[in-house]
C-alpha positions as CSV (number, residue, x, y, z in Angstrom):
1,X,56.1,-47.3,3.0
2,X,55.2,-44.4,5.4
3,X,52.6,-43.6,3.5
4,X,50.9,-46.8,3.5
5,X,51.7,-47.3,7.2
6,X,49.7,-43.9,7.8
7,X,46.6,-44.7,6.2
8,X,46.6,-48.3,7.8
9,X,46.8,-46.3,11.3
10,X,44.1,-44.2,10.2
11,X,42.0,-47.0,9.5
12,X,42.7,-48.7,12.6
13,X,42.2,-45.4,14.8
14,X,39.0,-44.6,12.8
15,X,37.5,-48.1,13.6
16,X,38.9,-47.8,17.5
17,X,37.2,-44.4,17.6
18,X,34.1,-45.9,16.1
19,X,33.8,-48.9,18.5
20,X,34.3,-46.5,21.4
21,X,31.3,-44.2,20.8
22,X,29.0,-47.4,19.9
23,X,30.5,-48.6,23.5
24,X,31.3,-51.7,21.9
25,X,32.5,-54.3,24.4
26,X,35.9,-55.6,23.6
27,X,37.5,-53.3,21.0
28,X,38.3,-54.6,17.5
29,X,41.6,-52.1,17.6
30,X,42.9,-54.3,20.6
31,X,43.5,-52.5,23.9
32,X,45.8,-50.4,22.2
33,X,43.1,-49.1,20.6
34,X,40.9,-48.5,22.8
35,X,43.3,-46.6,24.7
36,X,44.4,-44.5,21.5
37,X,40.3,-43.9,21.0
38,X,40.0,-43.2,24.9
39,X,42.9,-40.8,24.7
40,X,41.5,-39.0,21.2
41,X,38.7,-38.6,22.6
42,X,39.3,-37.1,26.3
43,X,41.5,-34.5,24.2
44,X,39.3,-33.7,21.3
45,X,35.8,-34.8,22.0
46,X,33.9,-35.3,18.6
47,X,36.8,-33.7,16.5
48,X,39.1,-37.2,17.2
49,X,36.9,-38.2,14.3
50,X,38.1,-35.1,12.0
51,X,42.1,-35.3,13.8
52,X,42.5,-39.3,12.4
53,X,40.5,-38.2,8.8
54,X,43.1,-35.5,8.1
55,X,45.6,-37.6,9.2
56,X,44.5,-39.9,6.6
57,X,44.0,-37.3,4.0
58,X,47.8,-36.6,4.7
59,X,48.9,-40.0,4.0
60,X,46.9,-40.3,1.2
61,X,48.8,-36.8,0.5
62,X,52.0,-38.2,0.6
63,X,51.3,-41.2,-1.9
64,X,52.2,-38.3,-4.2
65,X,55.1,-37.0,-3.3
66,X,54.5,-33.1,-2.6
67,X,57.3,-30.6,-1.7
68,X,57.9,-30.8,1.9
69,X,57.2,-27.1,2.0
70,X,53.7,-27.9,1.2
71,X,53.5,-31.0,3.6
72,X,54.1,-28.6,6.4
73,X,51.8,-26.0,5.1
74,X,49.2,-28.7,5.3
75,X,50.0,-30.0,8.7
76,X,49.9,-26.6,9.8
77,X,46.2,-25.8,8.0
78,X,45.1,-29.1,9.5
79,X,46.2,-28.3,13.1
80,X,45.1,-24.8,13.0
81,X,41.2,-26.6,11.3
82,X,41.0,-28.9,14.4
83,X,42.0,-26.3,17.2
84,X,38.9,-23.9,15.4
85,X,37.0,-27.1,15.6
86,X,37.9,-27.9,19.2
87,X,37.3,-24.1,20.3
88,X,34.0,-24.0,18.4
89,X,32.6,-26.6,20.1
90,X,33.7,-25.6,23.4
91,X,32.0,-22.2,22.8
92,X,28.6,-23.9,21.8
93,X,28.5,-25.9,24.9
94,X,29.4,-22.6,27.3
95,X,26.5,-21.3,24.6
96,X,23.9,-23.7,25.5
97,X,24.7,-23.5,29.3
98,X,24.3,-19.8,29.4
99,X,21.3,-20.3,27.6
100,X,19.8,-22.4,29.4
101,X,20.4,-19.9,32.9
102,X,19.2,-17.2,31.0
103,X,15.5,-19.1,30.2
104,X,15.7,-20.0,33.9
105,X,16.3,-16.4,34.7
106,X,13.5,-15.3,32.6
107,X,11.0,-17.9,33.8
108,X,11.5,-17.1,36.8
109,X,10.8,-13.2,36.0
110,X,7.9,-13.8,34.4
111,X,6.7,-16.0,37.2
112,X,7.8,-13.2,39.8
113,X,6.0,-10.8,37.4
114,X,2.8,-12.8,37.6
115,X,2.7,-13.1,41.6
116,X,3.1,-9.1,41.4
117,X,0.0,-8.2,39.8
């Protein structure tokens, strides 16, 4: 029963995530929904979408009855997958920025380097 119950709320936070970033007016997930997807996102950006399909790769998980040293081996993977995730994307963005002052920096050398000659 839980594990049918999981992969229903995967499914029902996958499509709430999905009518979020199309900024679908009125969400088919309810306001619930929208709020779980709203909440997902502000806390994981673009990895919400990876957080709910693990989550429903561990229900799907528990359809077969592992050991419950292995579920939590597997929770632990997952978490540890998504925190990477979370901190890899943070790091490209702070990449991007940077880069983007560092062009500016050397456009602007270039420019001074011109009105030199």
């Amino acid at each position: 029963m839980l594990t049918l119950a999981a992969i229903a709320a995967t499914a029902w936070a996958l499509l709430s995530l999905i009518a979020l970033s199309l900024g679908r007016a009125g969400n088919p997930g309810g306001p619930l929904g929208e709020a779980l997807a709203g909440a997902l996102t502000r806390a994981l950006g673009d990895q919400a979408y990876v957080a709910v399909i693990m989550a429903g790769l561990f229900g799907w998980r528990l359809w077969k009855s592992p050991p419950i040293g292995a579920l939590v081996c597997e929770v632990g993977g997952g978490a540890a997958v998504i925190l990477a995730l979370c901190t890899a994307a943070g790091l490209a963005k702070y990449s991007a920025r940077l880069r983007t002052q560092v062009d500016l920096e050397r456009q602007s050398i270039g420019l001074l380097g011109r009105i030199l000659r």
